[in-house]
C-alpha positions as a printed NumPy array, in Angstrom:
array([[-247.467,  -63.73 , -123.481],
       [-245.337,  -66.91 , -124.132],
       [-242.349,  -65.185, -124.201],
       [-243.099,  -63.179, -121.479],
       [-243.896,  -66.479, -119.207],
       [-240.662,  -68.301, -120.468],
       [-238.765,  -65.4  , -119.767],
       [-240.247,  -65.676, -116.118],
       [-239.444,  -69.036, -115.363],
       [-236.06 ,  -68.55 , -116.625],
       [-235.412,  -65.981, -114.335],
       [-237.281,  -68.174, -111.531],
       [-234.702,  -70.853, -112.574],
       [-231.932,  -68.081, -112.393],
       [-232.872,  -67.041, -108.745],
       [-233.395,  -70.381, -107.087],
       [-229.765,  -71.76 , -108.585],
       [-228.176,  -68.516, -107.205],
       [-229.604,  -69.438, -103.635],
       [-229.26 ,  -72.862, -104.117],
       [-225.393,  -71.934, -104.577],
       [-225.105,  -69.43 , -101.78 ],
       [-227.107,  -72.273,  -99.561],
       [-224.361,  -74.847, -100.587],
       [-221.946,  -72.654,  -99.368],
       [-222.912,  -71.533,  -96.365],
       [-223.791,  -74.72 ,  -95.457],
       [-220.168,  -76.608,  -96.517],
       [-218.799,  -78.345,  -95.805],
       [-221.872,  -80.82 ,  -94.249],
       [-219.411,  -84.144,  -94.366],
       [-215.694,  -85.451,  -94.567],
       [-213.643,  -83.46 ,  -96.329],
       [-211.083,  -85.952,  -98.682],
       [-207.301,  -84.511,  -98.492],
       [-205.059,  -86.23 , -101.339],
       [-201.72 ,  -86.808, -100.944],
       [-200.266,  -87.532, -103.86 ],
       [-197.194,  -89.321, -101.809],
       [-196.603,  -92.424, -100.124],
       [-197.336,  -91.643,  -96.211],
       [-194.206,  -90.815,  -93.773],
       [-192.888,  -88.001,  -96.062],
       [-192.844,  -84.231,  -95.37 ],
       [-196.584,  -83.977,  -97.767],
       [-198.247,  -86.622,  -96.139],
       [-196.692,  -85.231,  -92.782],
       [-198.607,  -81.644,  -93.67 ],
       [-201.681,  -82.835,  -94.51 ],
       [-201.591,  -84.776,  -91.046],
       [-200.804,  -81.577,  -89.027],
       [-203.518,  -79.326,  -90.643],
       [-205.912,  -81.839,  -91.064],
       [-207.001,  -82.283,  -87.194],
       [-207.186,  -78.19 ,  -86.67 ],
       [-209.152,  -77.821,  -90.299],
       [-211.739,  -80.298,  -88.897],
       [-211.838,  -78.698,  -85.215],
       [-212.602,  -74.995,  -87.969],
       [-215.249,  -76.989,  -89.964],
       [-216.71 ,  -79.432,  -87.872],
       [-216.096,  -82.344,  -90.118],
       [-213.287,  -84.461,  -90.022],
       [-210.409,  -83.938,  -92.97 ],
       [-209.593,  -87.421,  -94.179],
       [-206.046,  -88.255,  -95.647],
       [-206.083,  -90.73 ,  -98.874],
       [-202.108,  -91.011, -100.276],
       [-201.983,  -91.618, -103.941],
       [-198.772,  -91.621, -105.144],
       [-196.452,  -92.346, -108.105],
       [-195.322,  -91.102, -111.056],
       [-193.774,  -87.672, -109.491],
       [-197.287,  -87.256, -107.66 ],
       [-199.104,  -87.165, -111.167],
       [-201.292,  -90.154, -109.922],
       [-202.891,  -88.598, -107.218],
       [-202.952,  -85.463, -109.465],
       [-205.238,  -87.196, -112.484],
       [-207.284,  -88.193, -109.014],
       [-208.362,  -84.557, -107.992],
       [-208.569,  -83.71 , -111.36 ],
       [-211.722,  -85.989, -111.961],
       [-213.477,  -85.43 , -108.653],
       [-216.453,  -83.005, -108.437],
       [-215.535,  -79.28 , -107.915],
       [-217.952,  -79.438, -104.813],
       [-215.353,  -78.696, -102.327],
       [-214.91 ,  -82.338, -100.733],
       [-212.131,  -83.691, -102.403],
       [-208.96 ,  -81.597, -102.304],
       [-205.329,  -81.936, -103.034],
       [-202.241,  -81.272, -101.104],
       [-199.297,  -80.913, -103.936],
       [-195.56 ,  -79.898, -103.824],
       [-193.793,  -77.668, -106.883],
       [-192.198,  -80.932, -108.378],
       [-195.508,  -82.156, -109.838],
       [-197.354,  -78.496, -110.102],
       [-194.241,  -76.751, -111.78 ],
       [-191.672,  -79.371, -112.323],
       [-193.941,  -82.553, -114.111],
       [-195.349,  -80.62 , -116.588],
       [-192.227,  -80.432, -118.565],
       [-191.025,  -83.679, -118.31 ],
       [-193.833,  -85.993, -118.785],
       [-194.886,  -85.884, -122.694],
       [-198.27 ,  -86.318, -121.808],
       [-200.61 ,  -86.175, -118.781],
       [-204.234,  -87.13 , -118.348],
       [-205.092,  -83.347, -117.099],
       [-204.07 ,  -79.683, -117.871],
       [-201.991,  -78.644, -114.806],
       [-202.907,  -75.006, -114.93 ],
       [-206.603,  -75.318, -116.104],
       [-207.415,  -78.859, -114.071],
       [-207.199,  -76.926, -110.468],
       [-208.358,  -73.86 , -108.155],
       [-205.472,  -72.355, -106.277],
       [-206.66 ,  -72.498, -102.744],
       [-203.286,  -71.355, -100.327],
       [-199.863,  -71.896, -100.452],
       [-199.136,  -73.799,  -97.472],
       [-195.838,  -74.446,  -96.773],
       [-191.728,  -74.51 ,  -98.145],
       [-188.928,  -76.594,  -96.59 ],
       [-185.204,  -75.922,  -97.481],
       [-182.95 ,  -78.703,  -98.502],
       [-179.48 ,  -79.134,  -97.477],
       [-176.475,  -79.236,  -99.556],
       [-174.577,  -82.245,  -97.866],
       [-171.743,  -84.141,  -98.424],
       [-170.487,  -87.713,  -97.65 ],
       [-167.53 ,  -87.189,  -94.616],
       [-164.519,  -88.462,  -97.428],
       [-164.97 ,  -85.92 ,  -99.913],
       [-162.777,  -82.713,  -99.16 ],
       [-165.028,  -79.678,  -99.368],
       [-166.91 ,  -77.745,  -96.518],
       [-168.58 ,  -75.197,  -98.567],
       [-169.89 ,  -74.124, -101.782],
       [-166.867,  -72.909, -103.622],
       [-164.877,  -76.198, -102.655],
       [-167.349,  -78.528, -103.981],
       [-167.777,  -76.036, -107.232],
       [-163.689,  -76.047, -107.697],
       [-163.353,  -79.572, -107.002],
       [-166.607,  -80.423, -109.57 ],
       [-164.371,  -78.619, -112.196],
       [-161.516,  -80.449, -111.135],
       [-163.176,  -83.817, -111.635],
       [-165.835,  -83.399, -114.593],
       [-168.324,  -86.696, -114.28 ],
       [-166.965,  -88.352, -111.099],
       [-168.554,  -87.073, -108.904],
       [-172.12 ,  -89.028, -107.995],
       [-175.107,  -87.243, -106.445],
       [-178.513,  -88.793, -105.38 ],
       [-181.38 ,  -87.653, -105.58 ],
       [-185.154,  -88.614, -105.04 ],
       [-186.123,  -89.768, -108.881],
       [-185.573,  -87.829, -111.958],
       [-188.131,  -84.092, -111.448],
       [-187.988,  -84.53 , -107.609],
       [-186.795,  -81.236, -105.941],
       [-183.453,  -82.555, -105.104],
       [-182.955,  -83.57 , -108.365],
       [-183.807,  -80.245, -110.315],
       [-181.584,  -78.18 , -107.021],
       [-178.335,  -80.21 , -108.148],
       [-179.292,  -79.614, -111.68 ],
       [-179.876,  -75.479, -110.916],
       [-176.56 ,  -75.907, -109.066],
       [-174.846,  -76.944, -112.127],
       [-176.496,  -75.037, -114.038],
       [-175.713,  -71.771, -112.381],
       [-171.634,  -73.351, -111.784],
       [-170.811,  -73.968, -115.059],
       [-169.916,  -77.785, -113.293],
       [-171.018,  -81.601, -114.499],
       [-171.515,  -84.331, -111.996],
       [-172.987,  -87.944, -112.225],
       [-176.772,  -88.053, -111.233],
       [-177.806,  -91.163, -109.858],
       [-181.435,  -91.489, -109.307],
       [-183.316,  -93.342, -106.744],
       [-186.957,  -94.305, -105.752],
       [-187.582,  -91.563, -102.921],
       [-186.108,  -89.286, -101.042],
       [-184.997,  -91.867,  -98.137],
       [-182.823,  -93.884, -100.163],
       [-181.179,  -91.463, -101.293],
       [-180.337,  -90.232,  -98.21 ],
       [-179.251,  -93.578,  -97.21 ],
       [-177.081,  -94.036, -100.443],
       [-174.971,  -90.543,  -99.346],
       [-175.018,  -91.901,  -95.796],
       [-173.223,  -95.28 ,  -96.653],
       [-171.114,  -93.299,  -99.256],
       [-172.731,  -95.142, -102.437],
       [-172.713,  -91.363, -103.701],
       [-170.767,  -88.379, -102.813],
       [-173.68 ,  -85.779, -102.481],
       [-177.343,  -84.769, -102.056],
       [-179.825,  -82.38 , -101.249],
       [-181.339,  -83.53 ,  -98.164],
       [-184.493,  -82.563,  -96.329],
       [-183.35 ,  -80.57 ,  -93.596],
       [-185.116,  -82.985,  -90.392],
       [-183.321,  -85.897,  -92.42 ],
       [-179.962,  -83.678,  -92.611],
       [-179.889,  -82.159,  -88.894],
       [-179.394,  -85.268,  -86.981],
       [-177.168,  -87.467,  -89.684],
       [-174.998,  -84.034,  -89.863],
       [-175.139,  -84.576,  -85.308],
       [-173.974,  -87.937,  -85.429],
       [-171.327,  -87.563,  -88.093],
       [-172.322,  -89.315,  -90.974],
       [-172.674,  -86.571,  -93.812],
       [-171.336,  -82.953,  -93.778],
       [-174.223,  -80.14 ,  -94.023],
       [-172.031,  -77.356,  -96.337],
       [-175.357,  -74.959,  -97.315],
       [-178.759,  -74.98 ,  -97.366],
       [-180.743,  -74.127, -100.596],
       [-183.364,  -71.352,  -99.42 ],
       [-182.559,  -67.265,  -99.649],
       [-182.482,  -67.229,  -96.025],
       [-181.022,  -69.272,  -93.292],
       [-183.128,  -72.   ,  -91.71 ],
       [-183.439,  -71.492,  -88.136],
       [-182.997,  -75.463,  -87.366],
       [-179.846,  -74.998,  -89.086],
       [-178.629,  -71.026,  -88.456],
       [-174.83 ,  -71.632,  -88.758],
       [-175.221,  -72.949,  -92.263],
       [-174.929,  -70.436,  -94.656],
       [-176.72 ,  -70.356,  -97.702],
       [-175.887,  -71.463, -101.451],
       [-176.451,  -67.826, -102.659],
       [-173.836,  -66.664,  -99.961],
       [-171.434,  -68.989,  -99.905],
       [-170.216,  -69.203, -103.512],
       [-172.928,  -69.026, -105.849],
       [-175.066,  -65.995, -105.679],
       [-178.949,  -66.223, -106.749],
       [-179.444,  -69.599, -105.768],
       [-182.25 ,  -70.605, -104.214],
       [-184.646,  -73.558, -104.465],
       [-187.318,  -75.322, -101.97 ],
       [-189.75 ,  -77.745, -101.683],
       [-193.216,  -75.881, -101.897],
       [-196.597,  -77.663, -100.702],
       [-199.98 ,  -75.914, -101.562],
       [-203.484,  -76.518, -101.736],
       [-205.625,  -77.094, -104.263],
       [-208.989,  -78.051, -105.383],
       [-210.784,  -79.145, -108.955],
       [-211.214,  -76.724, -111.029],
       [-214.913,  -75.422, -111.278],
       [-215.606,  -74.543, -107.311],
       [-217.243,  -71.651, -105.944],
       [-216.031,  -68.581, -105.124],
       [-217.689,  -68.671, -101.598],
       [-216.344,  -72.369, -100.812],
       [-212.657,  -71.604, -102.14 ],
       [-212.813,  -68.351, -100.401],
       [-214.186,  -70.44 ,  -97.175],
       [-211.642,  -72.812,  -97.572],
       [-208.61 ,  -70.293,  -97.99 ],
       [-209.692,  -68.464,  -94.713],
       [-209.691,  -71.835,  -92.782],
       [-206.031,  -72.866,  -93.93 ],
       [-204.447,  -69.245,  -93.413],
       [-206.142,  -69.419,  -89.993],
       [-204.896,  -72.898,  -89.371],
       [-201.467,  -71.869,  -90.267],
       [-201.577,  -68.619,  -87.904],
       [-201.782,  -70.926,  -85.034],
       [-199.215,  -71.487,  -82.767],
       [-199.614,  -75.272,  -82.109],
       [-199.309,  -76.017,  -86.358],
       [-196.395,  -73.624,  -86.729],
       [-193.938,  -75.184,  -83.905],
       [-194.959,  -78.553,  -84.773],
       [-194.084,  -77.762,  -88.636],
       [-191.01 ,  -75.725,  -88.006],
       [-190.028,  -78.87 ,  -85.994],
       [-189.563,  -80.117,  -89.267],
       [-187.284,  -77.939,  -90.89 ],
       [-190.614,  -76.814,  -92.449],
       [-191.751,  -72.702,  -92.679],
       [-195.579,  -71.781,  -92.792],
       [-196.335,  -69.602,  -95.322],
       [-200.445,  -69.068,  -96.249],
       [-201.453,  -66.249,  -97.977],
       [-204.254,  -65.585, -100.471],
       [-204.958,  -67.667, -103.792],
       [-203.7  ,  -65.028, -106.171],
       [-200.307,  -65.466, -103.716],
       [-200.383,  -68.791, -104.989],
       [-200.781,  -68.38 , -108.722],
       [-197.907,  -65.827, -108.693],
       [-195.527,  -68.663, -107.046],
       [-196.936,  -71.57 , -109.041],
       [-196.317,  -69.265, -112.378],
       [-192.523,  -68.08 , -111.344],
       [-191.743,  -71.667, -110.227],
       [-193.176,  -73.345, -113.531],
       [-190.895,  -70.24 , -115.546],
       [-187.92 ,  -70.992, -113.368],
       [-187.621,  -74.918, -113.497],
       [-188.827,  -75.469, -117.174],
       [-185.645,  -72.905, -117.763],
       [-183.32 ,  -75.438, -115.767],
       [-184.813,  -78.237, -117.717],
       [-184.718,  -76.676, -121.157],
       [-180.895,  -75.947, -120.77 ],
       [-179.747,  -79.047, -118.447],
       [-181.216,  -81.134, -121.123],
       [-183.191,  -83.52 , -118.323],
       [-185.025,  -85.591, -119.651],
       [-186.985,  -89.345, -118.358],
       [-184.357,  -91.902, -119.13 ]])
């Protein structure tokens, strides 16, 4: 008879958490949702998280809050997320260069990338632009690559901070060339813009809304853009792949995730509200605006590009040699 009543109220307790789950669900989210950025505001994350957050609200009816944590190639605001509650209120908005590019370069983190977080959509990829300082003599690809092989070392390229996208494109350019050329680093991806604009350095990948109007008013030369297809902002500009080095293609990718432990129901809520918010009109035009292309999709859509990204740049890595100096 004892065993018969504990096996009851086990099963009560088995019931009532099952609806107490399914009630959770349906009723989330029932207060502020917390979007981390793990960037400084003003960049192209920050700018995402901005765009979506207003029309995710108007789907939910609570309002999507923006809290920017960054440093350390976004791993800050990553350890963040990692230690919230899986409950569906904190979430993260991350890019590939600290959810496939960090992981190999930084010895040790304070969570497991790939265990630490629930795939929720892949939201977004931008295209950077190969672009050149005026004085150096090369308007495409194969120019730059003969030239590079021509001049071992000398020539200087910016980029955003050792892991940032622009840093691991020049290195996959190289790479994939056979060429060598002098990385300088800086603290974000605006002064290194500003560094091939005043012609401190002779190169950089550029974010394609900082490229198009520096490229208008003449003070560095868009030669290719880094994505498989053209970008429409840009649709002149041929791509790396086509214009002298064939296969090459890297982007900035932003997706969201959330801590590791949620609910089916409340990811699956979640993914349904993003891929709708996405499929609007109004979020598209403002993000192709900036040079950046809507993607969505389903979670698994998301593990498969997180995986062949984390394959691709650890490769790069690996055999460039890149290390934190």
């Amino acid at each position: 008879m004892r065993i018969t009543a504990l096996g009851n109220r086990l099963w009560l307790f088995h019931v009532l958490l099952i609806a107490s789950f399914a009630v959770s669900a349906q009723d989330y989210p029932n207060k502020p949702v917390r979007l981390i950025i793990p960037w400084a505001a003003g960049g192209s994350t920050d700018s995402i998280g901005r765009i979506l957050g207003p029309k995710l609200a108007d789907y939910t009816g609570q309002q999507w809050t923006i809290d920017n944590r960054g440093g350390a190639t976004g791993t800050i605001g990553h350890a963040l997320a990692a230690k919230t509650a899986p409950d569906g209120y904190t979430l993260l908005l991350a890019t590939n260069s600290t959810f496939a590019i960090a992981p190999h370069l930084y010895k040790s983190l304070q969570y497991d990338n790939e265990k630490a977080f629930a795939p929720i959509a892949l939201v977004a990829i931008s295209p950077q632009i190969l672009s050149v300082h005026p004085s150096l003599p090369v308007r495409n690809a194969k120019e730059l690559i003969a030239l590079a092989r021509a001049q071992p070392g000398k020539i200087a390229f910016s980029t955003a901070g050792v892991g940032a996208t622009s840093h691991l494109a020049t290195e996959l350019f190289m790479n994939l060339s056979g060429v060598n050329m002098q990385h300088v680093p800086y603290k974000g991806g605006a002064p290194s813009a500003t560094a091939l604009i005043s012609g401190e350095t002779a190169l950089s990948f550029v974010d394609v809304i900082t490229a198009l109007p520096q490229a208008k008013a003449g003070r560095l030369r868009p030669i290719a853009t880094s994505t498989s297809r053209r970008t429409p902002l840009m649709a002149d500009l041929p791509t790396i792949s086509e214009s002298g080095l064939p296969g090459f293609e890297s982007v900035t990718s932003f997706a969201m995730f959330a801590p590791a432990g949620i609910t089916s129901e409340i990811l699956a809520r979640l993914n349904r509200e993003v891929v709708k918010a996405l499929a609007t009109e109004e979020v598209r035009e403002k993000l192709r605006a900036q040079g950046i292309e809507p993607v969505g999709g389903k979670p698994e859509d998301l593990v498969a590009h997180q995986r062949q990204e984390i394959a691709k740049w650890g490769k790069v890595i690996r055999e460039q040699g890149i290390k934190f100096e």
